[in-house]
LUMTIPA-633039 format. One record per residue (C-alpha): residue in one letter; x, y, z. Coordinates in steps of 0.001 Angstrom, whole numbers, plus 524288, in hexadecimal, padded with zeros to 5 digits. Example, Ala and Ser with C-alpha at 12.3 -4.5 7.8 and 13.67 -1.06 7.14 Angstrom:
// residues 2
ATOM|A|8300C|7EE6C|81E78
ATOM|S|83566|7FBDC|81BE4
//
This chain:
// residues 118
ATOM|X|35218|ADE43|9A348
ATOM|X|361CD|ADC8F|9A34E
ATOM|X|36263|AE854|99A90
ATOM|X|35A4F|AF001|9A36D
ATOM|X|3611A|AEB6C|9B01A
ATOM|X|36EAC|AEC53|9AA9E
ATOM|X|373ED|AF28E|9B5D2
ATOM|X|372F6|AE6AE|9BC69
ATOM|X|37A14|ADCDE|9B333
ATOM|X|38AB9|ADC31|9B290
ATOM|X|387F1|AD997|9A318
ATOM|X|37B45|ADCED|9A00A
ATOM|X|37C53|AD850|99114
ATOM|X|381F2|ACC13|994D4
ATOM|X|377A6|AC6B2|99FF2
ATOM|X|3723A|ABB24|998C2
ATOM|X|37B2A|AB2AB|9912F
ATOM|X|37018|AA81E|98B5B
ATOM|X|36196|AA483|98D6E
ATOM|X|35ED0|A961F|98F0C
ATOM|X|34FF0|A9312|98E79
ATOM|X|34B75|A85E3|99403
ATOM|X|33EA3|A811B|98E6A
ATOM|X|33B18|A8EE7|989E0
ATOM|X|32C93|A9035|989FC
ATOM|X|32476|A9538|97F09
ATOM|X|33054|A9706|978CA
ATOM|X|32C80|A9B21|96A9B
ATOM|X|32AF2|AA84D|974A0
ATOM|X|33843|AA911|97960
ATOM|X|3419D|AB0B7|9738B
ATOM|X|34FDD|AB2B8|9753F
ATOM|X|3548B|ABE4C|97C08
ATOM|X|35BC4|AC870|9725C
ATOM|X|36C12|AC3A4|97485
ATOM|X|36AAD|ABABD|97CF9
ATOM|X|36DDC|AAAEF|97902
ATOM|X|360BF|AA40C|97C1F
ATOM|X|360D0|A9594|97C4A
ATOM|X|35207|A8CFD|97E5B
ATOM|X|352EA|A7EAF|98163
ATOM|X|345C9|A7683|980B2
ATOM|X|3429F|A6782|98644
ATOM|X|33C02|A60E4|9792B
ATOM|X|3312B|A5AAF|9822B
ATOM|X|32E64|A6870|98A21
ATOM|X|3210D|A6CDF|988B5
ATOM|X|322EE|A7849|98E78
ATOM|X|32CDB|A7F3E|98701
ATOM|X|33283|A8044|976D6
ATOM|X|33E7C|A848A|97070
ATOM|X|33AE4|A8DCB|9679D
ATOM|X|341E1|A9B82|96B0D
ATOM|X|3450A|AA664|962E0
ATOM|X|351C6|AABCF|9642A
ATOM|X|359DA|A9F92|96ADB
ATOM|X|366FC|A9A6C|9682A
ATOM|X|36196|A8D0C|96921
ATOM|X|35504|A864B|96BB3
ATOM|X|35955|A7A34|973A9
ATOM|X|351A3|A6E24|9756E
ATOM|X|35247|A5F2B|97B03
ATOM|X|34B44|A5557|97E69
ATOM|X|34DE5|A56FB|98DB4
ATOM|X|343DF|A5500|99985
ATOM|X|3444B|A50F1|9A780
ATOM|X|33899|A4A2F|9AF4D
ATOM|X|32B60|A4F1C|9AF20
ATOM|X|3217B|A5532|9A7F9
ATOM|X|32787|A60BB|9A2EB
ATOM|X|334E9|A59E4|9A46E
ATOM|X|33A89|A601B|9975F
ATOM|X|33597|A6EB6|99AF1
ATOM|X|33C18|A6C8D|9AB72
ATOM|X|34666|A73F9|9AE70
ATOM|X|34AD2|A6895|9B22D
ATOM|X|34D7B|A6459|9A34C
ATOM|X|35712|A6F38|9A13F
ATOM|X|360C2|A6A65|9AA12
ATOM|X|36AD9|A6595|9A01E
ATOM|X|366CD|A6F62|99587
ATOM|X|36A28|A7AE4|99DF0
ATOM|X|37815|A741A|9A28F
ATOM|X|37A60|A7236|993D0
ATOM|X|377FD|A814B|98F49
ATOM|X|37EEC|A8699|99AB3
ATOM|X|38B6C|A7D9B|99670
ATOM|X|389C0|A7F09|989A2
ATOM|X|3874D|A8FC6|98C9C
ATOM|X|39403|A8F67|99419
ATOM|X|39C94|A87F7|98998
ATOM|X|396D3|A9026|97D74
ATOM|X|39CD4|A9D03|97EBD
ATOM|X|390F9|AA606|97CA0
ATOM|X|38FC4|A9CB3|96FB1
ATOM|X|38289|A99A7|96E0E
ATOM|X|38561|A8E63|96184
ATOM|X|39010|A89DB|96971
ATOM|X|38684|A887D|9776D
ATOM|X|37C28|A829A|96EC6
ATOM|X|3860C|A78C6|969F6
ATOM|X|38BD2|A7523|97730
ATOM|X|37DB3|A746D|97D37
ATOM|X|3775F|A6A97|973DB
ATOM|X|38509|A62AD|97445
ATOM|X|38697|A623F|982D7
ATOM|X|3776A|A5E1E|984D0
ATOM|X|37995|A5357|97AF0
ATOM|X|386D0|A4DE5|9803A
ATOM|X|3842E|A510C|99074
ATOM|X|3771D|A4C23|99023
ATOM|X|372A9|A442B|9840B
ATOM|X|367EB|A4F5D|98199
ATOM|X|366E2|A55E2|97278
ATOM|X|364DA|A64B4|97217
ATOM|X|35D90|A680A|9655F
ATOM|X|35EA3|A761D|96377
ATOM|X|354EF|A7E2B|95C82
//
């Protein structure tokens, strides 16, 4: 649709910098958009969603939830994930190894939470 609506876009080939999925669902169906970085984070204990994307950088997961039944699918649970990427987005200079690096590092020294990546 950008393509098609250029016209309206400053830069239209530089609109989206990254995808961040949070508890993709059915994600063996997902795909990663053609040049775009694509990151999926999953809860361990969420029903609801998997980490199984084609096409990502990196297929996060922990062990996070918050209160309830479907406390590690809630937005709610995403809270210091999303914090994390942005930071770690800001401080990796378009280097997706680097952002990766900084992400899993930060969530393990801020909050005590391991990042496996996929």
């Amino acid at each position: 649709m950008i393509k098609e609506n250029s016209d309206q876009f400053a830069d239209p080939n530089n609109v989206i910098d990254f995808v961040y999925n949070m508890a993709p669902h059915q994600s063996d169906d997902i795909a990663a958009p053609n040049g775009v970085d694509e990151y999926a984070h999953h809860h361990d204990r969420d029903k609801f969603s998997g980490n199984d994307m084609g096409g990502v950088k990196a297929a996060f997961s922990s062990d996070e939830k918050v209160s309830g039944f479907v406390g590690a699918h809630a937005n709610g649970s995403f809270v210091k994930d999303v914090g994390a990427f942005l930071k770690a987005f800001q401080n990796s200079n378009g280097d997706s190894k680097k952002l990766i690096k900084i992400f899993t590092e930060y969530m393990q020294k801020q909050y005590g939470i391991q990042v496996k990546t996929n």
